[in-house]
N, C-alpha and C positions, 0 to 999 in steps of 0.2 A: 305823150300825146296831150296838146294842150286844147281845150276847149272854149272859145269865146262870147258871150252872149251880149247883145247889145238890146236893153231891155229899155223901154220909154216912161216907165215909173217904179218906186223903188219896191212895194207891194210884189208885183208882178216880178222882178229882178229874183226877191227872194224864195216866190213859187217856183219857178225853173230852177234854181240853186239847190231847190231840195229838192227836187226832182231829180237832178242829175246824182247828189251826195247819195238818192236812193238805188243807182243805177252804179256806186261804187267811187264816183269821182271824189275828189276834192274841191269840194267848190266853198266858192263866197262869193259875197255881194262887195260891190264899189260904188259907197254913196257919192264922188266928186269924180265926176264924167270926165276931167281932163288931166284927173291923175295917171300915170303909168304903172300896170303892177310891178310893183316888186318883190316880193315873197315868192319860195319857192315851193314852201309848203303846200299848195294847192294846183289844183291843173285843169280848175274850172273855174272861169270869173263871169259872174253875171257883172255889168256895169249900168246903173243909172243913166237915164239921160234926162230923167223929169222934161221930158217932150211934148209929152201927149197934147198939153193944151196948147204947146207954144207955138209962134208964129211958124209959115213954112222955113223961113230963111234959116230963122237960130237950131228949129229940129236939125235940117241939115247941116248946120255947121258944129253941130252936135253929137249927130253921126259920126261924121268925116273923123272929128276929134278923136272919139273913141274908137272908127274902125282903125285910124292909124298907131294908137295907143296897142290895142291887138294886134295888129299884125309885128311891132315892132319886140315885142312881148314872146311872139314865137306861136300863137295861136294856128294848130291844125285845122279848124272846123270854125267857121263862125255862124252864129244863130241872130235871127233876128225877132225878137218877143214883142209880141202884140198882146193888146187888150182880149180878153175871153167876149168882150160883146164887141169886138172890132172898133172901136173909138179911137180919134186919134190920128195925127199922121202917118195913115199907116203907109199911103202910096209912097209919097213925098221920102220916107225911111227907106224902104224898100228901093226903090230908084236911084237913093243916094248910094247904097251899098253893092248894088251892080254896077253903077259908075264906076265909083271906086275899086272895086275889082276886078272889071274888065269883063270884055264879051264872051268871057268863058264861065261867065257866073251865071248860075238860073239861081231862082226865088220857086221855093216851093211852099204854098201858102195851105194852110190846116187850121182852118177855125175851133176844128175841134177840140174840147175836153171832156170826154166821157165822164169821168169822175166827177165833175160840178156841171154835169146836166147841161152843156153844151157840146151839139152837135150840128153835119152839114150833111143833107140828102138833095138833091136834085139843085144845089149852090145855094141854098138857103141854110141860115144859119136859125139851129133853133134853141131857144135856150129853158128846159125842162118841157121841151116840148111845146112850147108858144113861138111863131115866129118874133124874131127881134124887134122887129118895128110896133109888136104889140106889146112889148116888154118897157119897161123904165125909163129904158135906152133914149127913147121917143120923146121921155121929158126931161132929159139933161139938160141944165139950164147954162151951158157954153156949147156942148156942142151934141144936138138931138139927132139920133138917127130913125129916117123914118121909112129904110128902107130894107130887107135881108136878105138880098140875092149875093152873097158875098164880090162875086167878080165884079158886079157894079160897083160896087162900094169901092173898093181895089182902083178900077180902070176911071171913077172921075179925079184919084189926085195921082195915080201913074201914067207917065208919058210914054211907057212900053204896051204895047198891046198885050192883054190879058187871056188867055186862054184858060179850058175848065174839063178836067177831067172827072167824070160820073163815080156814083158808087157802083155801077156795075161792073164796072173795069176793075177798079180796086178791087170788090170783092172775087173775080176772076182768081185773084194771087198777083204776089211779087214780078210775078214774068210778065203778064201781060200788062202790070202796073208801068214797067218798065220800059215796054214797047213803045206803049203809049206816049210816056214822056219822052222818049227818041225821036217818034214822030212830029212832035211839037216844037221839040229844040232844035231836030232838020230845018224845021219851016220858018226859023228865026222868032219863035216866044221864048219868052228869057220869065215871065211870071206865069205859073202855071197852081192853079185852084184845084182842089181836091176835095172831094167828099169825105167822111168818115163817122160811123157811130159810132164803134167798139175801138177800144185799145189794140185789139188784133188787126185792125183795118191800119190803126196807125203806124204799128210794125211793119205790116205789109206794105206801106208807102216809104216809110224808111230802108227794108233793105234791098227795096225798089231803086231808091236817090244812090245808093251804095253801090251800087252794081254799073251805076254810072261814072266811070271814073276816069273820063277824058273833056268833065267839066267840075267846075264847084257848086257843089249842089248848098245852097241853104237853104235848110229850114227856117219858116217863119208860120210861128205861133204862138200859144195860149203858154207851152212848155212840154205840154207829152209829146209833140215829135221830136221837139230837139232835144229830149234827155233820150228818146230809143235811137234815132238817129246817131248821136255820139257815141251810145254805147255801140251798136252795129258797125261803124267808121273804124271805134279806134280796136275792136275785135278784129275786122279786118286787115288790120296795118298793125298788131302789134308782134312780135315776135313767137316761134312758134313755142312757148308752153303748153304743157299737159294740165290737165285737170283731172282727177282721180275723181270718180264718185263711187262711194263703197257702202253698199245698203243690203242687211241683214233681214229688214223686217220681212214678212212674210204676208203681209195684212193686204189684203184687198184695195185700201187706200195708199199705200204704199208703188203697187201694183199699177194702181192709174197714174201718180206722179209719175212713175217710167216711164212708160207709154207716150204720156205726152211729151217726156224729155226724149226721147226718141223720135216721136213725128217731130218736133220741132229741129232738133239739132240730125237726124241723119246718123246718130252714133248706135252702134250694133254692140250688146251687152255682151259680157263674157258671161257665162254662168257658171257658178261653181254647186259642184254635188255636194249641198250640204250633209245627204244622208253617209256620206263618206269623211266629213269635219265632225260630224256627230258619232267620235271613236276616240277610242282610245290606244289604238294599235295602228299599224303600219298607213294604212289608208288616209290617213289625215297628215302626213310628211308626203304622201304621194302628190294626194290634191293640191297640197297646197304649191308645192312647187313644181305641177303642169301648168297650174293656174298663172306663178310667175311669170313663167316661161310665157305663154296665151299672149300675157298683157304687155311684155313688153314687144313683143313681135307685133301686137295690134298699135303699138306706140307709132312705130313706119307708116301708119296709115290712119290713123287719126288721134283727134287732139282730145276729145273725150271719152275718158276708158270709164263702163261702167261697169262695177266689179259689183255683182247681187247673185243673193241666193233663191231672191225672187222669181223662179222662173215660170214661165205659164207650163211649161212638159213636166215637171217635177211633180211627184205625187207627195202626198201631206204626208209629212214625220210622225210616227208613234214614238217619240219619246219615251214613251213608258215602257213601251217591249224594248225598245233599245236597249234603254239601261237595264232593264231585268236580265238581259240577253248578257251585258256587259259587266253586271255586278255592281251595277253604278248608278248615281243621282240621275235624276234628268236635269236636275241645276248645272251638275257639272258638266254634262254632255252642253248642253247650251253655253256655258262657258267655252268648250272647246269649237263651238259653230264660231264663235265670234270672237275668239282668239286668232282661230285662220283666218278670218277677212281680217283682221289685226296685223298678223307678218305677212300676207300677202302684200296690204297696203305698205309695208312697212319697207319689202324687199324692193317691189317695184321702186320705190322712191330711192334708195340707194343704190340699185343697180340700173336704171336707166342711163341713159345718155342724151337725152332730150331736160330741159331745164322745166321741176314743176311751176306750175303758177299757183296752184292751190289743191288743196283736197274736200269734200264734201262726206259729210257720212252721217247715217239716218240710225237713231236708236242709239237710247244712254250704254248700252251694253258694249255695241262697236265701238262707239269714241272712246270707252272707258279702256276698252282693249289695244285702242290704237295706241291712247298713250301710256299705255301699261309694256306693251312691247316694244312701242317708240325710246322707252327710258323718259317719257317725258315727264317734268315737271307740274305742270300745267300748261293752263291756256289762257293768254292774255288774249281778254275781252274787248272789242272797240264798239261795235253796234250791233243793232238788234237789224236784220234785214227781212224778218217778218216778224211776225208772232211764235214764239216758240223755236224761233232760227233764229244763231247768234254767229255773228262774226267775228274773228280772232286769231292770231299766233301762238303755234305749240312755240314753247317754251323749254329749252333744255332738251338732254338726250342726243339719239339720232337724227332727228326731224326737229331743230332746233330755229325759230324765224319759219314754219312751213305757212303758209297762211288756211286758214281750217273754218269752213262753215259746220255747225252742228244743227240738227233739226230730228225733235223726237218725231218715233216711230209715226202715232198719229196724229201730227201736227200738219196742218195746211189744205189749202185745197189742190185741184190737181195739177197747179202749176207750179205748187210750191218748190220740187225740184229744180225746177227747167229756170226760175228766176234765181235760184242760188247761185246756176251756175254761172246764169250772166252776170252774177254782183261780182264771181271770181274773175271770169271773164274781163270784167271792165277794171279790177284792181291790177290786174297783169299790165 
């Protein structure tokens, strides 16, 4: 799945570049607009077009250059990146790339970037809270904007009629996001404005565009829709792999990343009875392999299997009676919790018949285990995809090339899971 971005300055090329590389892709920047890529190593290219100031002609024949460069390149998705304070040709770009790809293309325009304190509420764009026209913007000395109703701005250098969907739609959710833009695309608008403050709003416009999939939706903006965008697209079109997430901790924090990777993805945890891994006798060969058995039957019906001992019905472990009970450490009895999520994860991946795409697993103990009964070597390291999440390849053993997010126990906020898995997600 290739990704294309057609960006109007080089700055702005390589914010959306990293945005998408944050989202899993392979991306780079293309400082000569009328180069073709060639490298395969990558399957995101942001492209230059040093536009912004330039006349309308050269923008467009600038465009054109580049959209025909991507698409000949093999680009699934094309993105059109605009200034975070909308400056620029932006109608004039936007127009040219609906031309260009025909009347099956819509422009979905998102002024927003939560993250640098621009946002759009009722079509006004507002930038940390000031509208734009009171901002900077007002005194550029080529080209002053002194106005922030976004659709305006849009509809004097686009020759398409503009239309503008509220934040209260948006905030509705994806379904009624979706509606909405059906309604609009029925009535023949091909540019459609959208509201957004939060990152969440921006998803929800994204897998809104995704859902529509008897047009070419592009995104055009700042770069947070079209890095969720792509990632949501190429999630939907890629091939069915699994994703393992295998979490031991027990911690409260732990407990909310679930939860939200749950309401977010729709995936149903398997639980395994830790106080039954917590043994040294028959009971922990039982579990562990009902559990196998559990995960790959849930493999038939979905793509994310979460294996945890987390569960909200489970009553808290005494360890210390346990092992007094068993003549044993409570080290080792803890070793044995997380050795079973260890061969569980371990079997699963050798006994399915579905192709992994990656594994996820929360706590230095798990990983340790995983690659301890994996036979692995180690794990080649490539990025960090949060703070304290590291991304990388088991190396050696059974699970040798597995691709493996690691994230200690309480590391993250409570979406830390649910973005791991879209980074695996977007690497499949």
């Amino acid at each position: 799945m290739k990704i294309g971005v057609i960006a109007d300055d080089l700055t702005g090329a390589n914010a959306t570049g990293v945005r998408l590389a944050r989202q899993g892709f392979e991306a780079a920047t293309m400082v000569h607009f009328n180069n073709h890529p060639t490298s395969e190593s990558y399957n995101a290219v942001c492209v230059d077009t040093d536009s912004r100031y330039a006349r309308a002609e050269v923008a467009q024949l600038r465009v054109k250059t580049v959209l025909d460069n991507l698409t000949k390149w093999g680009a699934d998705v094309i993105c059109k990146r605009i200034d975070s304070t909308v400056r620029g040709n932006i109608g004039v770009e936007i127009d040219t790339v609906l031309s260009e790809l025909g009347e099956k293309a819509i422009a979905v325009v998102v002024a927003s970037y939560p993250d640098s304190g621009r946002i759009t509420s009722g079509g006004y764009l507002l930038v940390n809270g000031i509208p734009l026209q009171a901002t900077d913007v007002a005194k550029d000395p080529v080209a002053p904007l002194t106005e922030s109703y976004v659709p305006a701005i849009v509809q004097k250098q686009s020759s398409y009629p503009v239309s503008y969907i509220p934040l209260e739609t948006v905030l509705a959710g994806a379904l009624e996001t979706e509606q909405a833009m059906r309604t609009l695309i029925s009535e023949g608008k091909r540019i459609l404005v959208m509201d957004a403050v939060t990152d969440e709003e921006i998803e929800s416009i994204a897998k809104a565009m995704a859902a529509i999939k008897d047009y070419q939706m592009i995104p055009v903006d700042p770069g947070p829709l079209s890095s969720i965008y792509s990632k949501v697209y190429t999630r939907q079109h890629a091939s069915d792999k699994k994703i393992l997430v295998t979490v031991g901790s027990i911690t409260s924090n732990a407990a909310g990343q679930l939860q939200y990777l749950v309401e977010k993805t729709n995936a149903q945890p398997i639980y395994v009875d830790a106080k039954k891994l917590a043994s040294m006798n028959e009971s922990w060969d039982e579990e562990t392999n009902r559990v196998i058995q559990v995960v790959l039957e849930e493999m038939k019906k979905q793509s994310i299997l979460i294996i945890t001992t987390n569960s909200p019905f489970a009553e808290p472990l005494n360890l210390k009676e346990i092992a007094k009970e068993q003549q044993t450490t409570q080290e080792s009895l803890a070793k044995r919790i997380a050795d079973g999520l260890g061969k569980i994860t371990r079997l699963v991946i050798q006994k399915s018949e579905y192709e992994i795409g990656g594994c996820f697993t929360s706590g230095g103990d798990v990983t340790a285990s995983l690659c301890a009964i994996g036979g692995a070597e180690g794990i080649k390291l490539e990025v960090e995809v949060l703070p304290l999440v590291a991304y990388g390849h088991l190396i050696g053993g059974y699970l040798d090339g597995i691709p493996l997010v690691t994230k200690g126990g309480m590391a993250g906020d409570k979406k830390a899971i649910y973005t791991s898995i879209q980074f695996l997600l977007a690497k499949c």
